[in-house]
C-alpha positions as CSV (number, residue, x, y, z in Angstrom):
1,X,101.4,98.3,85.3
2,X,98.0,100.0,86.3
3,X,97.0,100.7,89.6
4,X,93.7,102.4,90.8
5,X,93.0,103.6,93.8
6,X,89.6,105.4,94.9
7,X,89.2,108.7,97.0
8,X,86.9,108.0,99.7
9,X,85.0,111.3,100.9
10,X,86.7,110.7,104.3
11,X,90.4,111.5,103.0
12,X,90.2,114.4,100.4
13,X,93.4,114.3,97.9
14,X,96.3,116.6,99.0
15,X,96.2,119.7,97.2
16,X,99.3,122.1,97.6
17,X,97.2,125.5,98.0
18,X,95.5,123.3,100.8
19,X,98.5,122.3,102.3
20,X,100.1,125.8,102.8
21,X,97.0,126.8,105.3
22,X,96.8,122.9,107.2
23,X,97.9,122.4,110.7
24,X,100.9,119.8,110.0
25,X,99.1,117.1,112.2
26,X,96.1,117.8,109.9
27,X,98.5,116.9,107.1
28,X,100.8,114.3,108.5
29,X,97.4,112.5,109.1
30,X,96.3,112.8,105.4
31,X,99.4,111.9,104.5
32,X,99.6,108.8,106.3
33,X,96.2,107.7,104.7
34,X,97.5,108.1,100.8
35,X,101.4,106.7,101.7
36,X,99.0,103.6,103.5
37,X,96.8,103.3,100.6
38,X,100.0,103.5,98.0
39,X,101.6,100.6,99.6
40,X,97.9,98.5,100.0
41,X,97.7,99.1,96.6
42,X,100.9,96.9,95.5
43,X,101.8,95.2,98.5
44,X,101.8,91.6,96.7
45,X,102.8,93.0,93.1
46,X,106.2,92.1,92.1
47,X,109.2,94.8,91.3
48,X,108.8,97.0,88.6
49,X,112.3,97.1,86.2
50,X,113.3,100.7,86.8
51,X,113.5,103.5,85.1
52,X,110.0,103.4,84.8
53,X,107.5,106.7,84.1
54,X,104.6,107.3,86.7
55,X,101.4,109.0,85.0
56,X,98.7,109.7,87.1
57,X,95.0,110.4,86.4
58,X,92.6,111.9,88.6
59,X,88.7,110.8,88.4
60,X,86.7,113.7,90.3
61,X,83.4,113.3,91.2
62,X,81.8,116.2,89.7
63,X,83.0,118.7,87.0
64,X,84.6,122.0,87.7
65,X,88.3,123.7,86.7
66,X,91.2,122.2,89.0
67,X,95.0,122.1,88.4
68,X,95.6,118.3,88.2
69,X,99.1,119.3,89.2
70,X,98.0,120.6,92.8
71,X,97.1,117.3,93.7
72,X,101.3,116.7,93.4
73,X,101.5,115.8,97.5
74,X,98.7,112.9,97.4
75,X,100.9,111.4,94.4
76,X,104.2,111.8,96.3
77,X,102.4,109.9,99.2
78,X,101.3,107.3,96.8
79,X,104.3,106.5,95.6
80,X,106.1,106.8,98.8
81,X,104.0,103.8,99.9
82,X,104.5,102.0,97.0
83,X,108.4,102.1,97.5
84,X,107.2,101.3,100.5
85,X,105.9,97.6,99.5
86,X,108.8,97.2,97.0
87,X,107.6,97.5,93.9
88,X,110.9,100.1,93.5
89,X,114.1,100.4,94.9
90,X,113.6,104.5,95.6
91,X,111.5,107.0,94.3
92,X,114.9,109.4,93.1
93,X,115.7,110.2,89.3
94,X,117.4,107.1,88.8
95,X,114.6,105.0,89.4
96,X,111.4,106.8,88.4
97,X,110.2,109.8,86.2
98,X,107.4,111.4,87.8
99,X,104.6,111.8,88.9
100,X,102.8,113.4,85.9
101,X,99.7,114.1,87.0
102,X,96.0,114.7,84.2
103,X,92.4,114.9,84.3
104,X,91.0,111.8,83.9
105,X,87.5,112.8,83.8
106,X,84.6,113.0,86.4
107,X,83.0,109.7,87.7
108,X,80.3,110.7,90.4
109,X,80.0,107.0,91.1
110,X,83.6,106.0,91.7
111,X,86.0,109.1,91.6
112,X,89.8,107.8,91.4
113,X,93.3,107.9,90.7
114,X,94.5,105.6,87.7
115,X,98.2,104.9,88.3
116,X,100.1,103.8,84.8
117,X,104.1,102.6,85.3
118,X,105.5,102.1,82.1
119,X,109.1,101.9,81.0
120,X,111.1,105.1,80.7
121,X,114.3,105.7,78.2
122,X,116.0,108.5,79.0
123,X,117.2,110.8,76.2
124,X,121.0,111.2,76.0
């Protein structure tokens, strides 16, 4: 299952360095955005068959060195809104591995996150 969701310039992504110097309303509002957008995203989709994998992409609009991995908090948001809707029972170990967040690329026109679910066996 692929999902895509765009980053407006209104609601930056969550970044943890950003997080540690917020004021929590500042980020309980952000937070709220990405959760709301996670569960707009898949609200009429129908259950995934956990365990599934989550990989995420991030689409910037312009070039320039980031750690995809600081971005972490807008994923968690994403996919607490997405549990949310449904689509899984809980976003715990049993249920999903992930988020594994990458660069994507940059797209000035229509920076993104490209959300894959795919089926995940777990090694014994």
């Amino acid at each position: 299952m692929k999902v895509v969701i765009a980053i407006p310039d209104s609601h930056p992504l969550l970044s943890i360095n950003k997080l540690m110097s917020e004021h929590w309303r500042t980020r309980q509002k952000s937070s709220k955005y990405w959760r709301q957008a996670g569960y707009e995203s898949v609200k009429d989709s129908p259950p995934l068959e956990p365990p599934v994998t989550c990989d995420v992409y991030i689409y910037r609009p312009r070039a320039g060195r980031y750690d995809p991995g600081n971005y972490y908090p807008t994923a968690k948001a994403i996919i607490d809104g997405m549990v949310d809707a449904g689509i899984l029972p809980d976003d715990s170990f049993e249920y999903l591995d992930g988020a594994h967040l990458h660069h994507g690329g940059v797209d000035k026109e229509n920076p993104r996150l490209e959300i894959f679910f795919s089926p995940y066996e777990r090694k014994k």
